[in-house]
N, C-alpha and C positions, 0 to 999 in steps of 0.2 A: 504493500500500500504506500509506502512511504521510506525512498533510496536515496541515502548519500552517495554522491559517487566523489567522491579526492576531492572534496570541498575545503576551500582556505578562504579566508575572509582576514584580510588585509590593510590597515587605515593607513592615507597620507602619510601620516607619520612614522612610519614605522609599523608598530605596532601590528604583531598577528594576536589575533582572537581565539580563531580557529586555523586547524592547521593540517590539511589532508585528511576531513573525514570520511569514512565511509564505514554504511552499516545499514540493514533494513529494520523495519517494524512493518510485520505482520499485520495483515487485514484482521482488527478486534483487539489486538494487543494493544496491553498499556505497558510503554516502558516511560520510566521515570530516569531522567537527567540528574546526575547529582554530585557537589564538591562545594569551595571553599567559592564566594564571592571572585571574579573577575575572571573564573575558570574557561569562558566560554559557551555554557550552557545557553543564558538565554539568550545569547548568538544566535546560536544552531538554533535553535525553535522561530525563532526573527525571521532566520530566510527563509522557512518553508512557506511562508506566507506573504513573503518579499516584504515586510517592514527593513528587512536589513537586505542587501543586495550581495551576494556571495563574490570575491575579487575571483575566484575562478572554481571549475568542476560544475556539476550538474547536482542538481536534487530534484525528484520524480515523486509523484504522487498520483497513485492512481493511473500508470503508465504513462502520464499527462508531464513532458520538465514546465516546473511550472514559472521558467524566464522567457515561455511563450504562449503565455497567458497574461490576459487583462489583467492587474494588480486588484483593480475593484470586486471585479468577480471572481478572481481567486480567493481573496477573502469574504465574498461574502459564501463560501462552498466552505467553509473553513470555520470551528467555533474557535471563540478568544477569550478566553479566563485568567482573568491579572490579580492582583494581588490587591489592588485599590479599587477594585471592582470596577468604574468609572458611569455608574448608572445613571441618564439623566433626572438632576433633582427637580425637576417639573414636571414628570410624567409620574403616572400612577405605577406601581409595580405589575399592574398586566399592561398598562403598555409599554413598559420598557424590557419588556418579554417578548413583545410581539417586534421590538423594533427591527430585527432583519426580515421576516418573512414580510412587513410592509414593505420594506426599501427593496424587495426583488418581486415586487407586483400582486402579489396576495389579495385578495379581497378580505377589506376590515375583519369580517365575521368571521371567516377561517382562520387568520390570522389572531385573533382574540381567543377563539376556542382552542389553538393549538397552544396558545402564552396557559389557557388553564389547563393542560392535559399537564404540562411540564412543570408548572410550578406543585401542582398535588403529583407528579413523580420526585421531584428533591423534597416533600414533607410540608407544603406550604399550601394550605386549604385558601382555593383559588376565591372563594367568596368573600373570606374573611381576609386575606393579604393583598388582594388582587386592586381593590381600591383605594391601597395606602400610596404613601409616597416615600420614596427611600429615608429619610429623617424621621420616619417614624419606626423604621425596623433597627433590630438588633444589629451587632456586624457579624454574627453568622448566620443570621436572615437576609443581609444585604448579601452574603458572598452566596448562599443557594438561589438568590434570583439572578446572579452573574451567570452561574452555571445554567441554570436554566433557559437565560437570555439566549447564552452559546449555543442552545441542544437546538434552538424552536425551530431554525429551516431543518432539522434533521441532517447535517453538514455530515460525513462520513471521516470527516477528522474533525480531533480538539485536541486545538493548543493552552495546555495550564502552565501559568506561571508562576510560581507559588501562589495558590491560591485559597491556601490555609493558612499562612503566615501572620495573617495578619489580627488573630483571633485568639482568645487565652486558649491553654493547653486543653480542658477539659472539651469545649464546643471546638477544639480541632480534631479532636478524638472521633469526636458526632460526625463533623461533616464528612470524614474521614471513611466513616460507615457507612452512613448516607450514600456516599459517592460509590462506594465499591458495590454496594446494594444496585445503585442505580446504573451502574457500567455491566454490570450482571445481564440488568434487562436491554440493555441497548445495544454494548457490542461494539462500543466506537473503538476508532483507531487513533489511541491517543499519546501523545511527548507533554509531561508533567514536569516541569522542574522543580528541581528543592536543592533545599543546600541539608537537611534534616536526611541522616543515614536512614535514619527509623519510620521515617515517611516514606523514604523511598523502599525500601524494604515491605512493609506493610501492605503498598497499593502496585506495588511494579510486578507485573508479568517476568520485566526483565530489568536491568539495570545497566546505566550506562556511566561507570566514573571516569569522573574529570580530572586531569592531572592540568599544565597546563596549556588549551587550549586542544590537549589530545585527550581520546578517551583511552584508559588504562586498561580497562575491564571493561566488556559487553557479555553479559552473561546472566543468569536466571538468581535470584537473592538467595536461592542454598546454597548455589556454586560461589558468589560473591563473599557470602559470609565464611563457608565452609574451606572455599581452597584460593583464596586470593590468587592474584596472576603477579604482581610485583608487592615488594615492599611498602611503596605508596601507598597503594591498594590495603597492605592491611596495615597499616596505621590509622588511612582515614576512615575505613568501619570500627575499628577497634579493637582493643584489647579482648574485651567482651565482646567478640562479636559470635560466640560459642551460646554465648546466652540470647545473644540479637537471634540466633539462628530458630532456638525453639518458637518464634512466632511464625514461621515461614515452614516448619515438620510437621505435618497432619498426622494425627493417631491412624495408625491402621490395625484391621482385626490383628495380621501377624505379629505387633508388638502384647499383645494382649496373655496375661494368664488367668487359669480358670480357678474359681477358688470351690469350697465346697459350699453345696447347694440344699440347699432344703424345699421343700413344696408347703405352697401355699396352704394347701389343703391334707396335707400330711396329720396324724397326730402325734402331737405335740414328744410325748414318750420315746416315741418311736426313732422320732427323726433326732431327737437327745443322745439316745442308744447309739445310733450311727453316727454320726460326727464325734462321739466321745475315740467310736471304734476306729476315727480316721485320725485320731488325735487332733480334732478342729477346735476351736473354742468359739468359732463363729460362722454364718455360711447368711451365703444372699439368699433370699427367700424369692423365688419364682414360683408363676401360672404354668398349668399345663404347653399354655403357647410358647411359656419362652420370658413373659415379659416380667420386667419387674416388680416387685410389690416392696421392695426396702429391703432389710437384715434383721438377724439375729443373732444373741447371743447363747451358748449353748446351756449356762445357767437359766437364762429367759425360760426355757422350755421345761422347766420343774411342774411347770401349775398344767392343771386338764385343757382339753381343748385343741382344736388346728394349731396349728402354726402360723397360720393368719393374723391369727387371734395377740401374737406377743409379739410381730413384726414390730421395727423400728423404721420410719423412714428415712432413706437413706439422702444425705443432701449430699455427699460430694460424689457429684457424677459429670459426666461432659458427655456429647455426641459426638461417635469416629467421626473422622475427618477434621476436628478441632483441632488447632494447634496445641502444639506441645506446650508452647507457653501459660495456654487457658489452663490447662489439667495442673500443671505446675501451681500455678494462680489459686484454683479449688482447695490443692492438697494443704495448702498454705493458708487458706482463709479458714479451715475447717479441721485443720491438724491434725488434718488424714492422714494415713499412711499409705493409702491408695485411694485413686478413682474410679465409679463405678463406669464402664463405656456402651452407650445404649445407641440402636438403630430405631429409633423412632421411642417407641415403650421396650424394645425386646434387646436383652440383656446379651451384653456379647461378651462380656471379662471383666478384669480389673489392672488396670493401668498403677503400675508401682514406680518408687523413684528409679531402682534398677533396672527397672524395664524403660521407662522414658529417658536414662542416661543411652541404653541399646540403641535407642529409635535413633537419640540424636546421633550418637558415634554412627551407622546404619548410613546413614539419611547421606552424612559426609563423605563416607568410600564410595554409597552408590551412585553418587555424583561424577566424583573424582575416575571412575569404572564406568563409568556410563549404562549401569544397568540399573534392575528394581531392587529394592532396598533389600525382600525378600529372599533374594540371591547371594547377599553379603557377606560371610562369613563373620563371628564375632568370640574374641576371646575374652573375658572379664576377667576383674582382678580375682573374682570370685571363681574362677571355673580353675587357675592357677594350683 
């Protein structure tokens, strides 16, 4: 969708910016731009939309180079999300939602109705925000009517510019979610700058660091965190970036062990009897189907009755495919020693620290091997 090809961008004076790039992004992908101020990044994003004019090489979008294309309607085929939003303060927040589909000939009405499809897609109920005026919203209310502004021709790329920075930490978190919620349902093909490792990590498909005015690393945020390409490289993700990683490792059932299990509907005696016999002192308590109903403990099961009957509900759990960081996050808020891992209601294991230490080691050779994690061979200090 979107090809550098030996791009340099060069000033008067001297000074390069950028310096032979070249790299694609995939039709849908979001890669995220990232380094130290003056690195080049919002360079590179400038020319795909010729705000900046490249000293030489091509860049291509959508098979199209687009330094033979009208500038106006290159951008208006293109969304633009800036860090200052620049919404105008005289129009109401649906029209300054609708303002590109008006300026490429829309009719009012359709264009109105497309400004409220998009503002209730980023969270903003179109009857109640729609007739304010920018000075009456929050600034992560203003920055989701930015993004929304960018979506309303349906442009098949967007350009962000830090477009979370401008916002305290916790409503960057939000919009942060928001966004990846809402790229979910849309699928744009989009270059996000930040100078934030952890934003970029979080939202990037892929990653691209900046040393200067070159990219160091083009690569996926495991491989980034996990096997850096130069020293640079890992300096600027970190020290920690072992921990940066578990946000970007999904639970999978193979990380998972099984503990012992009791039935919902068991009596109570019985299923005491057998877990004393497997030397358990606790077991999850399942439905015939499978699904969860919480735990217990094997003293619990002294008094008459199911096993139903003396369950505990179980709070620390996460859904596979959660990051390893969440589950970590549970074990921690709940001083767990494991988390319970469910496919909907239906109970698939228990996720422990030494197994979530597995995933992440796992996660890092399969990268590094180019295969699935389940193929990876692993020795523990424990197995020693």
């Amino acid at each position: 969708m979107i090809r550098f090809e030996d791009v340099t961008k060069r000033y008067p004076d001297g000074t390069t910016a950028v310096d032979g790039l070249s790299f694609e992004v995939a039709e849908g992908e979001l890669v995220t731009l990232v380094g130290p101020s003056g690195c080049g990044k919002t360079t590179t994003m400038m020319m795909v939309n010729r705000l900046i004019e490249p000293t030489s090489g091509r860049i291509v979008v959508d098979g199209e180079d687009v330094a033979s294309v009208d500038p106006v309607r290159l951008r208006r085929r293109i969304g633009y999300v800036i860090q200052q939003v620049g919404l105008f303060p005289h129009r109401t927040v649906l029209d300054n939602t609708a303002t590109v589909p008006a300026l490429i000939g829309w009719k009012r009405s359709r264009a109105r109705e497309r400004a409220a499809e998009l503002l209730d897609l980023v969270g903003l109920d179109p009857a109640q925000f729609g007739p304010r005026y920018p000075d009456q919203l929050s600034g992560g209310q203003r920055q989701r009517v930015g993004v929304a502004r960018a979506l309303a021709a349906d442009p098949p790329v967007l350009l962000m510019d830090e477009p979370f920075g401008a916002v305290d930490p916790v409503v960057r978190a939000q919009l942060q979610d928001e966004f990846l919620r809402m790229q979910a349902a849309v699928r744009k093909t989009v270059l996000l700058v930040t100078h934030d490792i952890e934003e970029a990590v979080r939202l990037g498909d892929r990653i691209a660091v900046y040393g200067e005015g070159r990219i160091e690393q083009y690569d996926t945020p495991g491989a980034v965190l996990g096997s850096p390409a130069t020293p640079y490289v890992a300096s600027f993700v970190g020290a920690d970036r072992g921990l940066k990683r578990l946000s970007v490792t999904e639970i999978e059932p193979g990380d998972l062990e099984q503990p012992p299990v009791a039935r919902l509907d068991q009596p109570a005696g019985r299923a005491a009897a057998e877990l004393r016999a497997q030397g358990a002192r606790w077991a999850v308590v399942l439905d015939d189907e499978g699904e969860l109903h919480g735990w217990v403990g094997v003293d619990d099961l002294a008094a008459d009755g199911a096993v139903g009957a003396h369950a505990r509900r179980m709070k620390a759990w996460v859904p596979v495919g959660a990051p390893l960081k969440q589950a970590f996050g549970v074990m921690l808020q709940h001083d767990a020693g494991w988390v319970a891992v469910l496919d909907g209601a239906r109970f698939l294991g228990v996720l422990t620290p030494a197994k979530l230490h597995e995933a992440l080691r796992r996660s890092v050779d399969a990268d590094a091997l180019g295969v699935p994690r389940d193929e990876v061979p692993f020795d523990s200090v424990a197995d020693a």
